[in-house]
Structures are given as C-alpha cells and as structure tokens.
C-alpha positions in Angstrom: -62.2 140.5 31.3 -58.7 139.3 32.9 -57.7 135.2 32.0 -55.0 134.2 34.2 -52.3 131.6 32.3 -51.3 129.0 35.5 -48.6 126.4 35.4 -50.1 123.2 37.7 -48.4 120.2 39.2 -48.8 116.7 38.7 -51.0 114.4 41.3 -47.9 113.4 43.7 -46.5 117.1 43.8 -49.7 118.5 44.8 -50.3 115.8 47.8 -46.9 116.9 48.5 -47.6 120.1 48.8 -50.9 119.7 50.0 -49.4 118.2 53.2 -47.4 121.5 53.9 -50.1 123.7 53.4 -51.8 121.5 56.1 -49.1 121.7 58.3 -48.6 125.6 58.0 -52.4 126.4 59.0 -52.5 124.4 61.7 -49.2 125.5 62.7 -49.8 129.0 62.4 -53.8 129.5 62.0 -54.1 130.2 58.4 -56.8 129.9 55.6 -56.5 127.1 52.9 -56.4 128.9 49.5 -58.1 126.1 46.8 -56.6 122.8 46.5 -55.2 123.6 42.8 -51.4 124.6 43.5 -50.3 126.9 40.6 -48.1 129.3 39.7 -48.8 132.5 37.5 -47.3 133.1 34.1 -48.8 135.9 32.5 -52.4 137.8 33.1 -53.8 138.6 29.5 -56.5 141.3 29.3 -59.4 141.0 26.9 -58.0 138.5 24.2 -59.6 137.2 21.1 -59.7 133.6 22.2 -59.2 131.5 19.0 -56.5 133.5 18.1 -55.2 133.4 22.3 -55.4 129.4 21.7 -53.2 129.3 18.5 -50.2 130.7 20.0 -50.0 129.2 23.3 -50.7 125.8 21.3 -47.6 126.8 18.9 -45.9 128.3 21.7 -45.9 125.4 24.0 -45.5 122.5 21.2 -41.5 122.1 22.1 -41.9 121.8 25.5 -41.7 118.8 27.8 -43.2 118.4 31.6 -40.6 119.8 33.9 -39.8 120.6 37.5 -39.2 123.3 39.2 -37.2 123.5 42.5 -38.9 125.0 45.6 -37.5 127.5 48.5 -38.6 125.6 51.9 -39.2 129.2 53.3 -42.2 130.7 53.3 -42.7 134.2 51.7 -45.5 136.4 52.7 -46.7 138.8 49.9 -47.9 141.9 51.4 -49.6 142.7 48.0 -51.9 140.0 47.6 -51.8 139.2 51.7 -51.1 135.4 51.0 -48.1 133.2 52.0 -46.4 131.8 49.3 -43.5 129.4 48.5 -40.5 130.7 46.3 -39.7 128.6 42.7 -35.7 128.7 43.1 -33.4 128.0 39.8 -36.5 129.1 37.2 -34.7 128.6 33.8 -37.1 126.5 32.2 -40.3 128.1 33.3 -38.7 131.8 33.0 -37.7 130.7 29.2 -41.9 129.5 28.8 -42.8 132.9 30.1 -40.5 134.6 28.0 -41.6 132.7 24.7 -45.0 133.1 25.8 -44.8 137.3 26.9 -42.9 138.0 23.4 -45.1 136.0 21.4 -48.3 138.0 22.8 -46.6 141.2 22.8 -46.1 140.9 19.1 -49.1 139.3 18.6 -50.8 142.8 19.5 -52.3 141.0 23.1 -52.9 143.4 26.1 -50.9 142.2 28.9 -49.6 142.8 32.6 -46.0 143.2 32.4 -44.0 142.3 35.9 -40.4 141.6 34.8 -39.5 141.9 38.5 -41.9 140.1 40.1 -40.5 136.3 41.2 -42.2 133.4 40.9 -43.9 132.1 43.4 -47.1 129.3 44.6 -49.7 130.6 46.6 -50.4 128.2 49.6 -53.0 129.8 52.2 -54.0 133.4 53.0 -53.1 135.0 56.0 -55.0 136.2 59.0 -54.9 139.3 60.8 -51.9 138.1 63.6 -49.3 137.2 60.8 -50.3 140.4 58.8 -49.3 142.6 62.1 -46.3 140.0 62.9 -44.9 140.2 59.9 -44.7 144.0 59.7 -42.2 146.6 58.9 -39.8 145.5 61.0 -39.6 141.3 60.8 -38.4 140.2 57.5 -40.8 138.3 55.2 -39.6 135.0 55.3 -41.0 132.6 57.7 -38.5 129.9 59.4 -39.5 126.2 58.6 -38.0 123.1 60.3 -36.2 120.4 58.2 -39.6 118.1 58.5 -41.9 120.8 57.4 -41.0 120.2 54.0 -40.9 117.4 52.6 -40.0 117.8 49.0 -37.4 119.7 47.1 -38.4 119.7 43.2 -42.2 119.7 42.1 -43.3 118.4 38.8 -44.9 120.5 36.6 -47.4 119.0 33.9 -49.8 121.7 32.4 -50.8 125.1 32.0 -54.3 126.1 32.2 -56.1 129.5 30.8 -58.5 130.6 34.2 -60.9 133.4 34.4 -61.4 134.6 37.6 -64.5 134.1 39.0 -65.9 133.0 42.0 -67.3 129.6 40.3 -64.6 127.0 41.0 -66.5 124.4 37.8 -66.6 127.7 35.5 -62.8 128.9 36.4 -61.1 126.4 33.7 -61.2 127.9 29.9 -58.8 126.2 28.0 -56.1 123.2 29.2 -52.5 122.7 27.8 -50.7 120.0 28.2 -46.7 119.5 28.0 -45.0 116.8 25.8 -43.8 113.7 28.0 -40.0 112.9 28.0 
C-alpha cells in the first residue's frame, strides 16, 4: 500500500486559504477538494512502519514550524486534473524533503522519486469547461485579481503520514509535529 507524507497549515492559513478556494469555485464552477490544505512531500510504498516512524521522528527533530510563500496564480495540473497554487521560494521545505528522501533512500524504503516536480497545494478539481479551456493552446496559469488573494506566506505546522482511502476518519496514520520558535 501507498502512505502519502503531507505538510499541513496552521488554523489561520487554512481559513485563509479556504476563502480562496471559495472564491475560485464560485468564480469559475469548480469542485471543493477536502478542507485539509496540504502539500506533498514524498509517497512511500509498502514501509515497515515502526521503523518509517523512527526516522521521520529523528529526521524532523531540528526543525521549527515555518512558512512558505504562495504564487497568487493558479496552476492547473493536467496530470492529476486539479487546480493548484504554486509554493514560491521553497528552501526550507525543499531541504525537509531532501533530509527526508536521502534518509529513506538509504534506509532501504521504496519511494516515488520526482526531483522535477514543483511543489504545489491542491485547491479544487476541475470540471469539464476548464479541462477543454485550458487546453493545448492557453497556458496553464489562471489570472487572479489583486483581491482574490488575500495572503502571501502560509504557515506550515505539521506533517502527517496519510493512506489513501476513501475514509476521511481512517486517512490519518501517524502525526508529526514541528518544534515552535
């Protein structure tokens, strides 16, 4: 079985957020993905869990809560048909990604490398009209106003180990949460 490790904001980033999303379905007729606003670190592929635990625990001991900056465009991803916001200067999560990926890696764990893939957050999924809008020829990004967004950084204050099923209360496996300041 796939477990997906998620980075998650803090309360007053996801209302945030949560107004956005709200604005760009009305605005544009979309479907609200879940009210949990997360982006992906690393998808880990049959692990032994105990062992799984240890080094994210050991990995993520140094680590404080951070923030991450957001793009105010939105990206749709033609892979996973969802429209997503862009995390912009990524040092700090790219480095917990990094530490995380090597120390799986030679920890013998069977993962999903994506060097190239950027970071993103998931915010609703798209509908048939903005899949055939936003074909081969328009670029990917949509246009947003000013008051569309009303946030530029977003706390981050957690990562979470998920198992994708359709269950929302049986998703959550393990919970990890950052050092404060």
């Amino acid at each position: 079985m796939k477990y997906h490790l998620v980075a998650l904001f803090d309360k007053e980033s996801n209302k945030l957020i949560e107004t956005t999303q709200r604005d760009l379905c009305r605005k544009y007729k979309l479907y609200k993905t879940n009210q949990q606003f997360y982006i992906h670190i690393q998808t880990i592929i049959d692990p032994d869990m105990d062992k799984l635990n240890k080094i994210v625990i050991d990995t993520l001991a140094p680590y404080k809560k951070f923030k991450v900056q957001l793009n105010p465009k939105f990206y749709f991803d033609k892979s996973q048909k969802t429209i997503n916001l862009k995390v912009e200067h990524s040092g700090y999560i790219t480095r917990i990604i990094r530490n995380i990926t090597d120390t799986l890696v030679l920890s013998g764990f069977n993962i999903q490398n994506d060097f190239n893939k950027d970071l993103c957050m998931p915010l609703a999924n798209s509908n048939y009209s903005i899949r055939k809008a936003l074909g081969d020829d328009l670029p990917t990004a949509f246009t947003c106003k000013g008051e569309d967004i009303c946030y530029d950084f977003a706390r981050i204050n957690r990562l979470e180990l998920w198992k994708p099923i359709t269950n929302k209360k049986e998703v959550l496996v393990k919970d990890y949460h950052l050092r404060e300041y």
